[in-house]
N, C-alpha and C positions, 0 to 999 in steps of 0.2 A: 821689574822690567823683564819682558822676554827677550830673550838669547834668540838672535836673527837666523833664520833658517840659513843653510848654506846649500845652493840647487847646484853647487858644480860639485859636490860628492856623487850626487847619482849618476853622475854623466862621464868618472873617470872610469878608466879599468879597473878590474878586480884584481885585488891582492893577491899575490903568489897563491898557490897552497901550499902550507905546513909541510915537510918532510914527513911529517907523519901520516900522514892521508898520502901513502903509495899507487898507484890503482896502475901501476906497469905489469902487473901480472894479466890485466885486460879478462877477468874472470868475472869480470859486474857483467848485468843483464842491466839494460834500460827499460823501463815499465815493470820493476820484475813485481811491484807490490800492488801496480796502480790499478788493480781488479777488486782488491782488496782494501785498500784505500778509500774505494769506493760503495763500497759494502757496509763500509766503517771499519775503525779497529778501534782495540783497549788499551788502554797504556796502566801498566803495574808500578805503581810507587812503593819502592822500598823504605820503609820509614827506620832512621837511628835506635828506635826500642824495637824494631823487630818486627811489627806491624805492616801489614801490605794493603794498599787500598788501590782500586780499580777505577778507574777511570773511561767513559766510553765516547766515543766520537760517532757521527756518524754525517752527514749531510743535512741541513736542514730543508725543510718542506720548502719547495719552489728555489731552491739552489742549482746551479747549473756547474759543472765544468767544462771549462772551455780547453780545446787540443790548443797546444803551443803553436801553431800555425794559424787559428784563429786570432791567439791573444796576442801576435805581434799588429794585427789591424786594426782590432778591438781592445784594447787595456783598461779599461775602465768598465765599469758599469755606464754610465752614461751613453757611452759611445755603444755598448751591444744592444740598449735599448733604443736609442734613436735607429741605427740599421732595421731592428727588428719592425719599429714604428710605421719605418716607409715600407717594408714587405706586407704590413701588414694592408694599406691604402691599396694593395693589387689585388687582394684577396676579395673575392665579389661577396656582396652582399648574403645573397641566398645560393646556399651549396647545394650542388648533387647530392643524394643520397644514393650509396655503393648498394 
């Protein structure tokens, strides 16, 4: 039998932060990676016998990232394609050529 989802965890507030997680020295940058991010990065696994193995991320072909000002209007895939769908019904048929 499955375990019934529970939709009012998404809906409360977020849990304190840790004491551990300080960030009153106000020395973080916001975006400071998100260039890079973008670009891709690697992630290095240190493995218990010593071994390191690499891992690479990068965006897949036809992936979008949406700015956090978008994604409060748009949150789904669903809903950035439907918008995009009616933009696309303005767009005329036969285009200029620049």
């Amino acid at each position: 039998m499955k375990k019934a989802i529970n939709n009012s965890a998404s809906k409360r507030e977020p849990a304190e932060m840790p004491p551990e997680y300080d960030f009153t020295d106000k020395k973080g940058v916001r975006g400071k990676y998100y260039q890079a991010y973008r670009r891709g990065h690697a992630v290095k696994i240190r493995h218990e016998n010593g071994t390191v193995s690499v891992q690479y991320f990068t965006l897949e072909e036809g992936s979008v990232m949406l700015e956090s000002d978008v994604r409060e209007y748009f949150p789904t895939s669903e809903s950035v394609n439907q918008a995009l769908r009616s933009l696309i019904t303005l767009i005329p048929k036969t285009r200029r050529r620049k």
